[in-house]
C-alpha positions as CSV (number, residue, x, y, z in Angstrom):
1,X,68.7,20.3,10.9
2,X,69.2,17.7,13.3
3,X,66.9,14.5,12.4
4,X,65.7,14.7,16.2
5,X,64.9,18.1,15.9
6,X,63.0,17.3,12.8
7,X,60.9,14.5,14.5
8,X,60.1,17.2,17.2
9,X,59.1,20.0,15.0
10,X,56.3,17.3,12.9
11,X,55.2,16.8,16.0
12,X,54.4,20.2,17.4
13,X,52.9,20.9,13.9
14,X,50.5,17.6,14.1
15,X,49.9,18.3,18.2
16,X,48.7,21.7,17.1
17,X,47.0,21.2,14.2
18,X,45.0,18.4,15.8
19,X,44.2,20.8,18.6
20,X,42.9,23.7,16.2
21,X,40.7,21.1,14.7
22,X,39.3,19.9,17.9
23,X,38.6,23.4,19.5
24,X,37.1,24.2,15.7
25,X,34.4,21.2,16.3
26,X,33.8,21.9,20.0
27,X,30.3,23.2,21.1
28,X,30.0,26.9,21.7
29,X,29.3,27.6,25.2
30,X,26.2,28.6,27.0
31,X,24.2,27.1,24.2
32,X,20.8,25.0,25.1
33,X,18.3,22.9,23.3
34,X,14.9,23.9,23.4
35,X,11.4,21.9,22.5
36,X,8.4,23.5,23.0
37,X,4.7,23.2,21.4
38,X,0.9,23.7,21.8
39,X,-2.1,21.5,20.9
40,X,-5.6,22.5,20.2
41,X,-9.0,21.2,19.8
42,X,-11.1,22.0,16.9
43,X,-14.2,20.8,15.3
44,X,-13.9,19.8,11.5
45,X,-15.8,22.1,9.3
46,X,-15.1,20.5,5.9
47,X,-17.2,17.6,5.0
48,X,-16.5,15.4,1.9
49,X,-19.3,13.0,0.5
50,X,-18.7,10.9,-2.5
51,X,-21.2,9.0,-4.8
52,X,-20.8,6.5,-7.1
53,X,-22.9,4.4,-9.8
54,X,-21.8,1.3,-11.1
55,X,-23.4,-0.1,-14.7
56,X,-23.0,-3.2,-16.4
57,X,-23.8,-4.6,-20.1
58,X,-23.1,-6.1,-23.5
59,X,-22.1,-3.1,-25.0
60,X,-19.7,-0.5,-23.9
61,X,-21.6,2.4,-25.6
62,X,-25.1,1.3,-23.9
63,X,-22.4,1.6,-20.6
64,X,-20.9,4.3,-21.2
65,X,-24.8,6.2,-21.3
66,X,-26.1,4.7,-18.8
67,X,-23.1,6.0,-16.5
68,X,-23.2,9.5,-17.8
69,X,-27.0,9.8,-17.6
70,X,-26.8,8.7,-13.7
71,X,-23.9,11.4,-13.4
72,X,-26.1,14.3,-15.2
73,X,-29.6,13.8,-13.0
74,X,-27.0,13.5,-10.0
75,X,-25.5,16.8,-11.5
76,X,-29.1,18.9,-12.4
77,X,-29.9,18.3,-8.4
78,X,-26.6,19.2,-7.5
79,X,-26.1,22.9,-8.9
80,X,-29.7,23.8,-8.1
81,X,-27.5,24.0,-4.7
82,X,-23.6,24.5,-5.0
83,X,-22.5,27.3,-3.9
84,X,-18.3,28.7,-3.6
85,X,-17.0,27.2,-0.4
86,X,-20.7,25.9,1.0
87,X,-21.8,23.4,-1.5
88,X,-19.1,21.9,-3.9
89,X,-19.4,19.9,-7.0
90,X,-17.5,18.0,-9.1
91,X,-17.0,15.0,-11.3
92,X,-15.2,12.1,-9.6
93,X,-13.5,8.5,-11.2
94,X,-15.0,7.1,-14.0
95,X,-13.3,3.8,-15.3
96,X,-14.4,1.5,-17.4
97,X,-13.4,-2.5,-18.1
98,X,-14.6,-5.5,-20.0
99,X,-15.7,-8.5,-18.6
100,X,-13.9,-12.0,-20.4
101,X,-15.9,-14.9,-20.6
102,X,-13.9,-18.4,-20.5
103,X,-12.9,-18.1,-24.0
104,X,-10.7,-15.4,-23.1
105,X,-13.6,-13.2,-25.6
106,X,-15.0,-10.3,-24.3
107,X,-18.4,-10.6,-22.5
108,X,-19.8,-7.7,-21.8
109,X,-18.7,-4.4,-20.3
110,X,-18.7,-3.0,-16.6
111,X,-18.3,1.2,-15.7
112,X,-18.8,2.9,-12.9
113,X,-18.3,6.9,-12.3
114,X,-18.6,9.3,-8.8
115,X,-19.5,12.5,-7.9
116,X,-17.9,14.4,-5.2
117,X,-20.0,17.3,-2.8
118,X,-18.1,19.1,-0.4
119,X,-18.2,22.1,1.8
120,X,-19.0,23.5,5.0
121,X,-23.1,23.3,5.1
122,X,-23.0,20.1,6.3
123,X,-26.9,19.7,6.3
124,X,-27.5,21.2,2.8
125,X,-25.1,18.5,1.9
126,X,-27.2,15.7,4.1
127,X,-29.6,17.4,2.4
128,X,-28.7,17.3,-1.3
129,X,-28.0,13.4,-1.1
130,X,-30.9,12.5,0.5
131,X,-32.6,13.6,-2.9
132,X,-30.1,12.5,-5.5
133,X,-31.4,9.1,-6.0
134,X,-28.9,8.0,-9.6
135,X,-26.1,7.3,-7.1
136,X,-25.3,6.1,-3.7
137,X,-22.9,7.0,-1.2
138,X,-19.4,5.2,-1.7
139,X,-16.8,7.4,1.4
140,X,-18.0,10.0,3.8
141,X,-15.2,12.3,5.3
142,X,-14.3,15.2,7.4
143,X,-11.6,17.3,7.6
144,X,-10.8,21.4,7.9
145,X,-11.2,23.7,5.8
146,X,-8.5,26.0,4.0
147,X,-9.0,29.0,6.0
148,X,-10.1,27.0,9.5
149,X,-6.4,25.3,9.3
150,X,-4.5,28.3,8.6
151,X,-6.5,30.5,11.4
152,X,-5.9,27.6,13.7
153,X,-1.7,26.7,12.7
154,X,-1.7,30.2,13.4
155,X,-3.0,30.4,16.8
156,X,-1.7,27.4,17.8
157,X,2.0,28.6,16.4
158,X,2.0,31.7,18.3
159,X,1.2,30.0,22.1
160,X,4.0,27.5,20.7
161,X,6.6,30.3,20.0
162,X,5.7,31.8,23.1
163,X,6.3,29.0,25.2
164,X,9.9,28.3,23.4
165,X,10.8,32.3,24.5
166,X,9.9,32.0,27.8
167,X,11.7,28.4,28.1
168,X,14.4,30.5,26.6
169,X,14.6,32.7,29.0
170,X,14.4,30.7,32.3
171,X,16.8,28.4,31.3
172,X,19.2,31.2,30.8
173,X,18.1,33.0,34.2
174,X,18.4,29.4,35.9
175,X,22.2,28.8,34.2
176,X,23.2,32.3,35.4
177,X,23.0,34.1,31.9
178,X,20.9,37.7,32.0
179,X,19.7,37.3,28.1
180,X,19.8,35.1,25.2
181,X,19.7,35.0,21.1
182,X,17.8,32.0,18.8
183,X,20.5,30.5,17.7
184,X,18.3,28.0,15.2
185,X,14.8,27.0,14.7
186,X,12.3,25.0,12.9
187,X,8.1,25.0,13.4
188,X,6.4,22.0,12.5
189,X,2.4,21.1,12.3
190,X,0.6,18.1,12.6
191,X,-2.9,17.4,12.3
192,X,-4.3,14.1,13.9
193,X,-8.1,12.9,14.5
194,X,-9.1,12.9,17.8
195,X,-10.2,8.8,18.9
196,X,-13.8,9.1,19.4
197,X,-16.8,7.0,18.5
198,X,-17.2,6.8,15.0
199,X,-19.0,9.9,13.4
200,X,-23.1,9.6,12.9
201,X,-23.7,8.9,9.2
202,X,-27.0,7.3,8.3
203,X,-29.9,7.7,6.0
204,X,-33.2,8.3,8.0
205,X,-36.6,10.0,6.9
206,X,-37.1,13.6,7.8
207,X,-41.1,13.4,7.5
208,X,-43.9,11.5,5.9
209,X,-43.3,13.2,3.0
210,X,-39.5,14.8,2.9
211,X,-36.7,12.6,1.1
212,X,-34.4,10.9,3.1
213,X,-31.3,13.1,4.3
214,X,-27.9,11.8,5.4
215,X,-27.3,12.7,8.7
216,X,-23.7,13.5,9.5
217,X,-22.0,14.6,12.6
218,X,-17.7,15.3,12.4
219,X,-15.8,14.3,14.6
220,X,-12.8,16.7,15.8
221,X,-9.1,17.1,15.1
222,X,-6.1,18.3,16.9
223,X,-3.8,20.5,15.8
224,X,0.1,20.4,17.0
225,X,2.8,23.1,16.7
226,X,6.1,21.7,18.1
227,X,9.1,24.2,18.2
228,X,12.5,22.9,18.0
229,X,15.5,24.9,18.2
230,X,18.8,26.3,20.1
231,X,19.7,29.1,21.8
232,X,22.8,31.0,23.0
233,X,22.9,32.2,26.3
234,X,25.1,35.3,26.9
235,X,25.8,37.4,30.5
């Protein structure tokens, strides 16, 4: 073969293979990006209160029982309350550490352990620490519970899906399409703390003769669905 002919043949092959690669990586047509979500409101209903004891000493055994003799009159006050999914107990850190003197000796010994309550009675919680007087409250916190979360990321996902179909559908009436198919798409939560005044937590008398109870008062959250995905218009 001619060494022109040649040259135009490698050509025609390269033009055309560069072609089928380009139409291969093209964007289908009538194909649209789509973001849609929803956001609610809720009240937390899950309230987490932990109490801690710190002991110090010569000798880690002396310590050791003083820290687990705070932990067990915490713990006998406690159950005469907990109940599945209301009142919540459990056991929390416990570390302890030895204290050097100059001589790089050991001095004595320092402990301290927790004890967590949680659940949704916030005021038999206020309650319950108001008379556990071994410990004192170390972190107050709020959040939802299991089943308020899911009941709301469900809710919440269903107005978002619902917007991203009829998003869908007036994009594709607006381009001149009749109908569309989901292409691709991915549902994502978030939970955030609504910015409010700090929540109400405070030790305050009930009566002349009632124990002290911690007064609490959550703050809310708000729960995000976004919707992102892509869609193929057809006619």
């Amino acid at each position: 073969m001619n060494p022109n002919m040649k040259n135009i043949a490698l050509g025609l092959l390269v033009s055309f293979a560069c072609a089928s690669a380009l139409a291969a990586d093209a964007p289908p047509a009538g194909v649209v990006n789509l973001v849609s979500s929803a956001t609610l409101e809720v009240p937390k209903d899950w309230m987490s209160v932990t109490l801690s004891v710190t002991r110090d000493g010569p000798e880690a055994n002396a310590v050791q029982s003083a820290l687990k003799q705070a932990l067990e009159a915490a713990l006998t006050e406690a159950r005469k309350v907990a109940k599945p999914g209301q009142v919540e107990i459990q056991a929390g850190n416990f570390s302890m550490y030895p204290r050097y003197a100059k001589a790089n000796t050991i001095s004595g010994w320092q402990g301290s352990t927790e004890l967590v309550i949680e659940g949704r009675d916030m005021v038999a919680i206020g309650q319950l620490v108001g008379r556990i007087s071994s410990l004192t409250v170390a972190r107050v916190g709020y959040g939802l519970s299991r089943e308020q979360r899911e009941k709301v990321e469900g809710d919440v996902a269903a107005q978002a899906i619902a917007r991203f179909r009829v998003k869908a559908a007036d994009y594709a009436k607006q381009f001149g399409y009749v109908a569309y198919a989901i292409r691709e798409v991915s549902v994502n939560t978030e939970q955030q703390a609504v910015m409010t005044a700090s929540p109400n937590v405070r030790m305050k008398s009930m009566s002349a003769s009632s124990d002290e109870s911690l007064l609490v008062e959550a703050d809310k959250a708000l729960v995000n669905v976004s919707v992102n995905g892509s869609v193929q218009m057809s006619r």
